[in-house]
N, C-alpha and C positions, 0 to 999 in steps of 0.2 A: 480324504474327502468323504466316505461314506459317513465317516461318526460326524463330520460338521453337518451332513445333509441330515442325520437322524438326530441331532438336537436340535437343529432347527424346526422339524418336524413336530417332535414333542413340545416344543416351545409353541407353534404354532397350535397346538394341537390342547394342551396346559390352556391357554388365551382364550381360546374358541369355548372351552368349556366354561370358563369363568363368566364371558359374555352371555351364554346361554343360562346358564343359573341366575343373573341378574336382571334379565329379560322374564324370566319366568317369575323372579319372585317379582319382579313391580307388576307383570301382569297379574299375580293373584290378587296382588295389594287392591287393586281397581274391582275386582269380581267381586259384586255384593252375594251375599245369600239371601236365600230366599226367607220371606215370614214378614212379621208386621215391623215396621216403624213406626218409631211418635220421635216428638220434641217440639220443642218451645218456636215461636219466633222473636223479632226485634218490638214487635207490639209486645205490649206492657201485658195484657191478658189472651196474648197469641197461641196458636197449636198450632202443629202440626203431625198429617199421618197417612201412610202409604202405606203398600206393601209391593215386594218384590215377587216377580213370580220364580216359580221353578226354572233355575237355572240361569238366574241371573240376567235377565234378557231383554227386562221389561218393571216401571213404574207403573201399578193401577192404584187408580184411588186417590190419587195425592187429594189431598181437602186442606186446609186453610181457611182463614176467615185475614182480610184485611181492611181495615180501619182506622185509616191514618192516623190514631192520635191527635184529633180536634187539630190536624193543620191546617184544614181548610174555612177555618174561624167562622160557620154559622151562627148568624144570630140568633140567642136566644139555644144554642146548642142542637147538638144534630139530633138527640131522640132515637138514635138509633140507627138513622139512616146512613148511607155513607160505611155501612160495616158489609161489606162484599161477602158472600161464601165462595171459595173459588175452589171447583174441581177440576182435573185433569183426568178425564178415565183412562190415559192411557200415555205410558212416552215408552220409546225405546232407548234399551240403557249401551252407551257403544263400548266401543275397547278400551277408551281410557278412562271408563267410569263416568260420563257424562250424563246427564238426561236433557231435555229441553222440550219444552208444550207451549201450546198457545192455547187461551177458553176468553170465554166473553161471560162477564157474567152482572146480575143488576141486583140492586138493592131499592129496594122503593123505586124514586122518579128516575134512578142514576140509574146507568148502566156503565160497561169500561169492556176492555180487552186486557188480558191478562199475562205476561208471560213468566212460566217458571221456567228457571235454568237452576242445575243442580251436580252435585259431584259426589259421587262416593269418595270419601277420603283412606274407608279403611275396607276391609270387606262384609262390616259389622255400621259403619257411620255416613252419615251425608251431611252436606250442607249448601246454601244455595240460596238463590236471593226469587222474591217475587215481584215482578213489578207490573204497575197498571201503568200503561203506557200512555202518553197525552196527556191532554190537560185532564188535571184527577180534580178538580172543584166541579161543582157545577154552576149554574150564573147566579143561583142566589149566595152562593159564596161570598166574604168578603175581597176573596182572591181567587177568581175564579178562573187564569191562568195558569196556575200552580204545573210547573212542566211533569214528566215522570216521577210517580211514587214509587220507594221501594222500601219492599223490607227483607231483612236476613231470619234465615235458618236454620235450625240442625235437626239430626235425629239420628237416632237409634236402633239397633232390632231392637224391639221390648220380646 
């Protein structure tokens, strides 16, 4: 009996370890470093750029610009308007690499409410969508229902 109870032991003991290494390494996989981020979005002439602070703990800064891409068919063209700058001073980033913020922000006559939701994919990458929530026309719109806008993106440490 004693060598079945000490291979069990070791077998238990073999497992436990295995689990703990692979808990560790997806937890690193989620921990951003800290420094800048940039990348593109799913706009044609999008950015995007953050930085992580020390320790991984924390989004400041995220900026973006969103501008649906003429969906909301102004006559006569938007001119400009309709191009959001949306900042987030701040999100907190959790254990499994998430962030998520809300900002309100206007361009000309429009204004909107904003939300970014994001993920660290590696502890080097993110990606993540932003969206204006509600109707994103406004009534001189031809569509000025248009439900939630969204757009995609990534980034990088630079």
């Amino acid at each position: 009996m004693p060598r079945r109870t000490t291979a069990l032991v070791a077998a238990f003991l073999a497992v436990a370890a295995l689990a703990t290494a692979a808990l560790a390494s997806v937890a690193a996989h989620h921990t951003p470093k800290a420094g800048s981020y940039s990348g593109t979005t799913s706009e044609s002439s999008g950015a995007v750029s953050f930085k992580v602070a020390p320790g991984g703990k924390r989004v400041t800064g995220f900026t973006t610009n969103d501008g649906y891409n003429g969906m909301c068919k102004f006559s006569g063209g938007v001119g400009g308007l309709g191009n959001y700058t949306v900042t987030v001073p701040s999100m907190k980033i959790t254990k499994t690499g998430s962030f998520t913020g809300t900002v309100k922000a206007s361009a000309g006559p429009f204004s909107g409410t904003f939300m970014v939701k994001g993920r660290f994919t590696t502890a080097t990458a993110a990606r993540g969508t932003v969206t204006k929530v509600g109707d994103t026309c406004g009534s001189a719109a031809s569509n000025p229902s248009t439900p939630d806008y969204l757009e995609t993106f990534t980034a990088s440490r630079s």
